[in-house]
VOGU-3710 file (C-alpha; in Angstrom, 3 decimals, decimal comma):
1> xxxxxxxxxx> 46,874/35,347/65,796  43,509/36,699/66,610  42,353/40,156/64,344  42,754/42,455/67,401  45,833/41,018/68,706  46,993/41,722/65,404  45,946/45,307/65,209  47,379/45,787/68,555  51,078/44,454/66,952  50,700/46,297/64,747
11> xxxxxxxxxx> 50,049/49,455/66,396  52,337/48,716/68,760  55,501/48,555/66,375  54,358/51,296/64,132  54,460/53,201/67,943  57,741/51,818/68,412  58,832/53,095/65,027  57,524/56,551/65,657  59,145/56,944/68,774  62,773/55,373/67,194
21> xxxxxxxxxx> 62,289/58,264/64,301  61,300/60,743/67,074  64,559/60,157/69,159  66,920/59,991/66,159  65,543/63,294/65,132  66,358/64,213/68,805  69,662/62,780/68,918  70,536/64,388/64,942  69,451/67,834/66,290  71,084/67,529/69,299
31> xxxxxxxxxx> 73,812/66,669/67,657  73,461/69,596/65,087  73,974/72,104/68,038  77,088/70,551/69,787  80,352/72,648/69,429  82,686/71,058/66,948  85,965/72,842/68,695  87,279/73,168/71,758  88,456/76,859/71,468  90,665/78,741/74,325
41> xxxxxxxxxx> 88,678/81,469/75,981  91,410/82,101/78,090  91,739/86,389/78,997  88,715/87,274/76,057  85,822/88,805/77,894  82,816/86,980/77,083  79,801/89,717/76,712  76,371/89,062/78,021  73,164/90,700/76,967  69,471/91,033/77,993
51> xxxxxxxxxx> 66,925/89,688/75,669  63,614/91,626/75,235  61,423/91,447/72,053  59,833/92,998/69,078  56,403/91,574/68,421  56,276/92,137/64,801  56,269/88,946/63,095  56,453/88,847/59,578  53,994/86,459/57,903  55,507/83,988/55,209
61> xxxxxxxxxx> 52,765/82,062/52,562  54,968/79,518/51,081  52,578/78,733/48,095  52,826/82,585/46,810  56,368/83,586/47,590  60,302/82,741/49,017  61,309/82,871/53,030  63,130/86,047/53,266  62,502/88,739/55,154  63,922/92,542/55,114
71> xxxxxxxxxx> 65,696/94,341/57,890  67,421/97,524/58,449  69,181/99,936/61,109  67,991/103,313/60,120  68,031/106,825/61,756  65,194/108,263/60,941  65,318/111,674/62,901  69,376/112,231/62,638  69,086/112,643/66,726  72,171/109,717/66,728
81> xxxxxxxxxx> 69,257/107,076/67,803  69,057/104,787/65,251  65,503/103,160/64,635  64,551/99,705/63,268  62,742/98,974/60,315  61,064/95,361/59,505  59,429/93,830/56,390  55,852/92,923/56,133  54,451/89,774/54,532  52,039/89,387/51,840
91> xxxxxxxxxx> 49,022/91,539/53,056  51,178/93,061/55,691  52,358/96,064/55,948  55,907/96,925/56,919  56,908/98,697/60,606  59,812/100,696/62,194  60,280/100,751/65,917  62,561/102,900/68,170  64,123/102,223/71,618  62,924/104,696/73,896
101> xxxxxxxxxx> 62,435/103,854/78,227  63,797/100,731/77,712  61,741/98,820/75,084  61,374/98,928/71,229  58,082/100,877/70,535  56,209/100,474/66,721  56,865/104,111/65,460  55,413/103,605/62,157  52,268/105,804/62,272  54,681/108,427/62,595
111> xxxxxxxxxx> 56,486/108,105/59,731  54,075/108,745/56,973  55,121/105,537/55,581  52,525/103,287/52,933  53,519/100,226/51,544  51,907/100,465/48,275  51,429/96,999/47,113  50,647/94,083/49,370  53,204/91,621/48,897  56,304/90,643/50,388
121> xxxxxxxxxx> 59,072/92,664/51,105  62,527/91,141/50,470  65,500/93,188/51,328  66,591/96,766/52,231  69,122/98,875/52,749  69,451/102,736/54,320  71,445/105,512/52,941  70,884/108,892/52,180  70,037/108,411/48,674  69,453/112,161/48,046
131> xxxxxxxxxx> 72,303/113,594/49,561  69,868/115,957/51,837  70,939/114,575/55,281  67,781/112,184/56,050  68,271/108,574/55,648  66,015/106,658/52,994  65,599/103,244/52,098  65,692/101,006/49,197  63,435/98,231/49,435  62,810/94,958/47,304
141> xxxxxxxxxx> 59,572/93,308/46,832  57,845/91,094/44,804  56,747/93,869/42,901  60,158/95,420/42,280  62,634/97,981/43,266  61,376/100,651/45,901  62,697/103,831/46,749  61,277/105,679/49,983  62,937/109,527/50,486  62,798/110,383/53,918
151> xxxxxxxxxx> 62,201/114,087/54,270  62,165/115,231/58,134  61,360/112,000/59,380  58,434/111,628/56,627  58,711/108,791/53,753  57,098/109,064/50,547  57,738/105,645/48,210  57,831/105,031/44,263  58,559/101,992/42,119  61,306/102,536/40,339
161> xxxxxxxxxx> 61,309/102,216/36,594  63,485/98,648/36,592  63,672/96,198/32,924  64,041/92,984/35,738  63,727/89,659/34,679  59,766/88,354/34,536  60,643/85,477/35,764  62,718/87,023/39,085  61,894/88,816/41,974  65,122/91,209/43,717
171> xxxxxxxxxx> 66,099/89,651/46,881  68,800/92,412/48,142  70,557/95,480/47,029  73,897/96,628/46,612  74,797/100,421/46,145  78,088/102,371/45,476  78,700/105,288/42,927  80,510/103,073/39,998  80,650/106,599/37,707  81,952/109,306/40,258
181> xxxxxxxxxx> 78,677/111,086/40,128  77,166/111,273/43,478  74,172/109,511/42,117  74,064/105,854/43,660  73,925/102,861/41,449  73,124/99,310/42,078  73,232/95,883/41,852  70,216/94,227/42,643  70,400/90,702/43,365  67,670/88,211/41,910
191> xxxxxxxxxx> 66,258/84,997/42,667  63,418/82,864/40,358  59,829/84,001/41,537  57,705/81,262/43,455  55,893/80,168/40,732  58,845/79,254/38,482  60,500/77,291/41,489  61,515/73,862/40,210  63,678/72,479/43,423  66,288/74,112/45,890
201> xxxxxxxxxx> 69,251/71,606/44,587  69,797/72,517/40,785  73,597/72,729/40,249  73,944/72,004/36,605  70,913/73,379/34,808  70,408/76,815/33,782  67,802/77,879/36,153  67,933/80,626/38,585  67,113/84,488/38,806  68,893/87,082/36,580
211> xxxxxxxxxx> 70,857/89,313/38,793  71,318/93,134/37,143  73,593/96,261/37,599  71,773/99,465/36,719  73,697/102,795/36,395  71,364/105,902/37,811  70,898/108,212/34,934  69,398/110,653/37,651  65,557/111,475/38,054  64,723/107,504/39,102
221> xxxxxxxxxx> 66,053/106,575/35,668  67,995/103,632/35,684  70,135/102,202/32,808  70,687/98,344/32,860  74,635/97,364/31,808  74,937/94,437/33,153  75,948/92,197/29,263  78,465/95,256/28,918  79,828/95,479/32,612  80,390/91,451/31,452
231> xxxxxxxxxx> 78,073/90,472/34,365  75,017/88,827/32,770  74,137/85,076/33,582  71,532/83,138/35,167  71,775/81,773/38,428  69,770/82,059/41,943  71,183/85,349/44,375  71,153/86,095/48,071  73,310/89,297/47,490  76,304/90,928/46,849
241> xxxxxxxxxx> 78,228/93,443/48,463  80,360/96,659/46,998  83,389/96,838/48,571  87,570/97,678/47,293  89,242/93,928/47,920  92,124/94,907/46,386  93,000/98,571/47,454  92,707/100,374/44,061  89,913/102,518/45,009  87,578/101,036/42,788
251> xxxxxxxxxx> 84,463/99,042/43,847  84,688/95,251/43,657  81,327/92,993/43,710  80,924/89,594/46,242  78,479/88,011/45,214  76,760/84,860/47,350  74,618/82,299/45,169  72,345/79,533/45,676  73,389/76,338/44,578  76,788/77,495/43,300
261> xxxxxxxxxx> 80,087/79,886/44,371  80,784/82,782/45,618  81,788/84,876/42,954  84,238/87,918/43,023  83,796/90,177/40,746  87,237/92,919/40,205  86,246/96,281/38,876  88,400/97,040/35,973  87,328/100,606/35,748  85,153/101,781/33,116
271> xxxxxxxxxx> 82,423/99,985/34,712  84,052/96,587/33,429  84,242/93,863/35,708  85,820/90,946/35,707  85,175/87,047/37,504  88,075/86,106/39,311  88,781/82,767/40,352  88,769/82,455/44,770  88,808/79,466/47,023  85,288/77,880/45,988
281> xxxxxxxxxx> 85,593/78,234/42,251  86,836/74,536/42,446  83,881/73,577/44,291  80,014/73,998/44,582  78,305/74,922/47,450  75,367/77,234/49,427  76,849/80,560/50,148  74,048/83,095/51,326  74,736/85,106/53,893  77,746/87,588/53,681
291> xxxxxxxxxx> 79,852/89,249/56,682  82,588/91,211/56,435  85,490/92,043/58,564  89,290/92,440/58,777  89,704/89,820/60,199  93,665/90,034/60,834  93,757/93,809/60,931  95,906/94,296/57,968  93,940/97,301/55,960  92,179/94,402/53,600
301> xxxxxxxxxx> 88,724/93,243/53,614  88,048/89,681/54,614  84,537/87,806/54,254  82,373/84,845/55,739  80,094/83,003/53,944  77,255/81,187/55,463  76,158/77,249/54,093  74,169/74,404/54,481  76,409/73,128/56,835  76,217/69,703/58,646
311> xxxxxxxxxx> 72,451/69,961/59,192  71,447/68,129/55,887  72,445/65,345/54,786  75,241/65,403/51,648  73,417/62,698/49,448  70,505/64,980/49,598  72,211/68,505/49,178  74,110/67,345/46,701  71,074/67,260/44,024  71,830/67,235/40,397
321> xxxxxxxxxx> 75,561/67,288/40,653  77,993/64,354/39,102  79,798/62,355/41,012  82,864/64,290/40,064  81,873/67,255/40,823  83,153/68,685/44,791  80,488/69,674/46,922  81,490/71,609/50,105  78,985/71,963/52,302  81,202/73,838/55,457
331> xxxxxxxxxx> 81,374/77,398/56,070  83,414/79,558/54,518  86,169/81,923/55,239  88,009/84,070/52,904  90,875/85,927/54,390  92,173/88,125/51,897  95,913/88,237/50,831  96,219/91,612/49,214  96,172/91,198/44,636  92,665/89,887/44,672
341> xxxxxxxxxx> 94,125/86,241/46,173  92,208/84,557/49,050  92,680/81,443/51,144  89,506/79,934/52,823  90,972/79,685/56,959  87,502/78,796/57,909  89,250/75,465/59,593  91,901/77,573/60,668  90,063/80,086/62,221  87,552/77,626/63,556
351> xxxxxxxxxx> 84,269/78,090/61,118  84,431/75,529/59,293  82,503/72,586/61,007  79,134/74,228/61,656  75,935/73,504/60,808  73,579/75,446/58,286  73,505/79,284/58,734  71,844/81,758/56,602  72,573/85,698/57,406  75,977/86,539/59,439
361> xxxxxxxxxx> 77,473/89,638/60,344  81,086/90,629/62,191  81,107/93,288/65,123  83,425/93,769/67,861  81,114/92,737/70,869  83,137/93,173/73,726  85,612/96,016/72,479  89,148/93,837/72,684  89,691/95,017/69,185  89,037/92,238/67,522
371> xxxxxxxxxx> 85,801/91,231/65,468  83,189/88,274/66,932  80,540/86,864/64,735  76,910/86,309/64,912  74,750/83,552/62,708  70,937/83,319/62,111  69,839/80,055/61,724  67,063/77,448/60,723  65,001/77,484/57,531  61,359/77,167/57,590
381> xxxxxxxxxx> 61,498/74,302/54,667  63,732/71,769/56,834  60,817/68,839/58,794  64,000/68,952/61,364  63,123/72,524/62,402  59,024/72,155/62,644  59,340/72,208/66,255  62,035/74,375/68,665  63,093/71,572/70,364  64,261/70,041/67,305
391> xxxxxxxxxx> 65,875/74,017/65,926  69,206/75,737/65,973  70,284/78,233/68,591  71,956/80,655/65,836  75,556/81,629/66,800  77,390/83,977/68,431  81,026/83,774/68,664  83,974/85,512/70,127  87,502/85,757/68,804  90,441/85,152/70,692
401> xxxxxxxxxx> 93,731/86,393/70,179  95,226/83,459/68,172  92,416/84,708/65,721  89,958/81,361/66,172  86,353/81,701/66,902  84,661/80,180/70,106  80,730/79,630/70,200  79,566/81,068/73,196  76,036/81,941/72,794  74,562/80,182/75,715
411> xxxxxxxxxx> 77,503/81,803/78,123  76,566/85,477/76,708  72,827/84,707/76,827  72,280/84,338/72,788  69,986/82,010/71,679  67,778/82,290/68,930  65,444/79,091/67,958  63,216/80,656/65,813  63,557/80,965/61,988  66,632/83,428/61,838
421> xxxxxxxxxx> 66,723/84,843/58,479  69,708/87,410/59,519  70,765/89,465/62,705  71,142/93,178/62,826  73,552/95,635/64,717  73,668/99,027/66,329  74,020/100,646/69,935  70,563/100,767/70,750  71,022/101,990/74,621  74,144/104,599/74,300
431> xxxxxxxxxx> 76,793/102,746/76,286  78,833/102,373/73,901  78,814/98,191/73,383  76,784/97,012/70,057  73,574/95,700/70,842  71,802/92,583/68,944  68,205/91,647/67,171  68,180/88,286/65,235  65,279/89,027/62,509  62,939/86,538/62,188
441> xxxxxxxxxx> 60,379/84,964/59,996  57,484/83,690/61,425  57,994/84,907/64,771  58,588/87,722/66,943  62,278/89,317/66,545  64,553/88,955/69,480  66,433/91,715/70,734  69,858/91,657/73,124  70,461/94,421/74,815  74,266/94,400/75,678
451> xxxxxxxxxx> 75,113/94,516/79,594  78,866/96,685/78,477  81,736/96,319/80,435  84,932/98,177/81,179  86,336/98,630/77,387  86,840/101,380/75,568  85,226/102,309/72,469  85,557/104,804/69,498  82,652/105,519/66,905  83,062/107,454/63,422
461> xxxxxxxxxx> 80,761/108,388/61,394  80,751/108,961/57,913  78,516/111,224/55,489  75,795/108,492/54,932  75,792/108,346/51,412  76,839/106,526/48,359  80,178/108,445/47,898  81,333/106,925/51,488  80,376/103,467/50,459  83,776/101,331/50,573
471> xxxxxxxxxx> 85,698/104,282/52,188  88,541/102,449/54,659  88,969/103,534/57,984  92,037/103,299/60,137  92,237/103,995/64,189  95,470/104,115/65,414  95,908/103,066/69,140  98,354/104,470/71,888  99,775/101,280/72,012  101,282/100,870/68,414
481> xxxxxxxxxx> 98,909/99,046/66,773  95,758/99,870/64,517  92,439/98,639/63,814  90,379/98,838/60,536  87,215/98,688/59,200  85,093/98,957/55,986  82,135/100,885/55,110  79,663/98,623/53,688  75,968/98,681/53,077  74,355/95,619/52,970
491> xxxxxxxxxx> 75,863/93,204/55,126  73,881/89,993/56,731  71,449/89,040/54,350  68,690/90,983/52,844  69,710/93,314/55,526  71,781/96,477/56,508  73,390/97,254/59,401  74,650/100,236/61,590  76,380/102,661/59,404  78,137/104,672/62,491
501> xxxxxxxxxx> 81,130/102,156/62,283  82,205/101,085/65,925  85,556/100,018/66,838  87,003/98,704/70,083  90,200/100,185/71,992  90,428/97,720/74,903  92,201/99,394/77,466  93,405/101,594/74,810  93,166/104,866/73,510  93,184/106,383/69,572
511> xxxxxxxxxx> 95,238/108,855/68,764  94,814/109,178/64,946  91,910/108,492/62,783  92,361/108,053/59,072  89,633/107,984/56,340  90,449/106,779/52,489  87,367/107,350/50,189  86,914/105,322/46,845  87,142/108,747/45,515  90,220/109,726/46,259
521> xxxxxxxxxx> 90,079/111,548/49,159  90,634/111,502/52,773  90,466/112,710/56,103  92,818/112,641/58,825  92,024/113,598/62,671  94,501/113,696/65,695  93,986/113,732/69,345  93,087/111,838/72,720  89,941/109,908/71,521  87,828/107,302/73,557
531> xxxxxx> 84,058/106,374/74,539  83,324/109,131/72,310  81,915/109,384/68,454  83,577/111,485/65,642  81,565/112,581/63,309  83,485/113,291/59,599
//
């Protein structure tokens, strides 16, 4: 064979390898987005939404830091509006934008507000941290802990005073009152700085972030108990969440880890806490994201966790682990059977078979009383998801009434093929159906506007603080029944969502609204209630 007929076979089959590694990357992400179940639709009103967009996009250097970005519904003014607020990058600064004549606006020249340092901000979460009626925000960077008071719509930040790990940066925050005190404390979840990153598979080895709980002494001073709360080890964190699992008014922890399990941690009082064993404690795995629900209605807390999924292969998410030890690499449902017991129903329920997620949340989309759940997706690290073709659509799914979940995002007009990192909730447009934002990295965020329906809805909202953080909240219908839900701060990943909890009556109407506080005390209210919002 002559020299250029043999350049030309040779070009010609490394072509015709190309293109046979091109279409199997087709066909495998292709096959990544099919719908694993066939789930009945039958009488559940599918929602749709309008899509409009945000054109922040958050900037992401993977030499110099981790692919997170933070999120946050926040009402800056108290007019009942709420605002958005989105993290910056490293050398960008951080923004807030409003909904006003039907598009999101970038507010943040009106808010006073300076990021300080220019690196990447991580997670956030917004409470009233002050007790003074504005909503501030707690905000983790590279550089630490943040704390921004909002006074009148102005925000003035400091660095608070934390003994964190060198070697970790906080990813998220969790905040309840663990004393009684009114002051909020935390739990700031930790994962191994960029420089110290040795792979994204270590099961076995000691390696991670160190995670801490800090009681607030009061005047930004901070006390760090996590080796006497019995909570100190090493380990990589997406977050945790504060929340009662068991009904004895004290403050449990879930916590989602890298590389490991989800780990439930039952307050014994006296700010003791204790690991208790749940469904994945037999098994490793790639919880991140956290939602929470109640998922059957019965007054107790139930939880997804997000994973890896079927997008990777096992050989190579399996990383350092022995060939006896489980790896599950499905997504995970908890439902919660009262005593701190759980059963994982993600098969049940129709979860299980998906493919990898990171930040999830639950919210009742089309008011049938019953919670639907929505799933960012694709990670900027995967070669599978360099180009959109190749990406995820992110998930949004309905429940029906035999409690399964059905993936209708292309139906309702949900889509998301950018890098997802978590989506965010809250009633943007008054009509009384949640609206949507998947929060991205790298690219602009993507908003869905909901286009409502005929359903009725009920809205309560709770004193923004600390001291309503886990309070339980019961609506009691016309019809007999009841519907539940939590308040929780931090839900999604290095997010926080709508605190003005919605629920939906169908063709209902409440008659009795019930609040429990971790405190001890509660709130009853009777009457005719519907398309309407108590505020408590």
């Amino acid at each position: 064979m002559s020299p250029s007929k043999l350049i030309k076979s040779i070009i010609f089959y490394l072509s015709l390898i190309v293109l046979l590694l091109v279409a199997g990357l087709f066909w495998l992400t292709s096959h990544d987005r099919a719908i694993p179940y066939d789930v009945d639709t039958d009488g559940i009103s599918i929602p749709t939404f309008t899509e409009q967009t945000i054109d922040f996009v958050p900037t992401y250097d993977k030499d110099k830091t981790i692919p997170f970005t933070a999120s946050a519904i926040i009402d800056i003014d108290g007019d009942g509006v709420e605002e958005v607020f989105l993290g910056g990058g490293i050398d960008q600064g951080d923004a807030f934008y409003r909904f006003e004549d039907g598009a999101f606006k970038d507010i943040t020249a009106q808010t006073g507000w300076e990021k300080a340092t220019p690196d990447k901000t991580f997670g956030s979460i917004a409470l009233d941290l002050d007790t003074d009626g504005d909503t501030d925000l707690l905000i983790a960077r590279q550089s630490g802990v943040w704390r921004y008071d909002n006074t009148n719509g102005q925000f003035s930040g400091v660095r608070l005073n934390l003994d964190l790990d060198e070697k970790s940066v906080p990813l998220s925050i969790a905040v309840s009152d663990l004393n009684r005190d009114g002051l909020f404390d935390m739990y700031v979840a930790a994962y191994i700085a960029r420089k110290h990153v040795e792979g994204e598979t270590i099961f076995n080895k000691e390696y991670g972030g160190i995670s801490a709980l800090y009681i607030n002494k009061g005047n930004n001073e901070f006390e760090n108990i996590t080796k006497e709360a019995g909570m100190y080890y090493q380990h990589n964190t997406f977050q945790g969440i504060f929340i009662d699992v068991d009904g004895d008014n004290l403050e449990d922890l879930v916590v989602a880890h890298d590389t490991g399990t989800v780990k439930t941690w039952k307050n014994m009082g006296n700010l003791k806490f204790k690991d208790m064993p749940n469904p994945t404690s037999d098994y490793f795995s790639y919880p991140m994201g956290i939602a929470v629900t109640d998922y059957n209605n019965d007054g107790d807390p139930d939880f997804y966790f997000s994973n890896v999924g079927s997008t990777t292969p096992a050989p190579i998410v399996r990383g350092d682990l022995r060939s006896e030890q489980v790896l599950n690499t499905k997504w995970i449902m908890f439902e919660n059977k009262g005593d701190f017991k759980f059963v994982d129903i993600a098969n049940e329920s129709k979860l299980a078979d998906y493919e990898f997620s990171w930040g999830a949340l639950f919210e009742d989309f089309n008011l049938d009383g019953n919670d639907d759940l929505v799933v960012s997706e694709n990670y900027v690290g995967f070669p599978t998801h360099i180009l959109p073709a190749w990406r995820l659509d992110g998930r949004f799914m309905v429940q029906n009434k035999r409690g399964e979940f059905a993936a209708v995002g292309k139906a309702s007009g949900v889509t998301n093929r950018l890098y997802g990192i978590s989506p965010l909730t809250a009633d943007f447009n008054k009509d009384g159906y949640p609206d949507l934002i998947h929060v991205n990295l790298l690219g602009p965020q993507k908003v869905f506007l909901s286009e409502g329906g005929n359903a009725n809805y009920l809205k309560v909202n709770l004193p923004n603080n600390a001291v309503s953080v886990g309070a339980k909240v019961k609506v009691d219908l016309d019809n007999g029944k009841s519907v539940y839900s939590t308040f929780v701060v931090g839900e999604g990943l290095c997010s926080d969502q709508s605190h003005i909890l919605s629920f939906g009556l169908g063709q209902q109407k409440a008659i009795a609204v019930t609040v429990n506080y971790l405190d001890g005390r509660s709130e009853n209210v009777r009457g005719q209630f519907s398309n309407q919002q108590i505020n408590l």
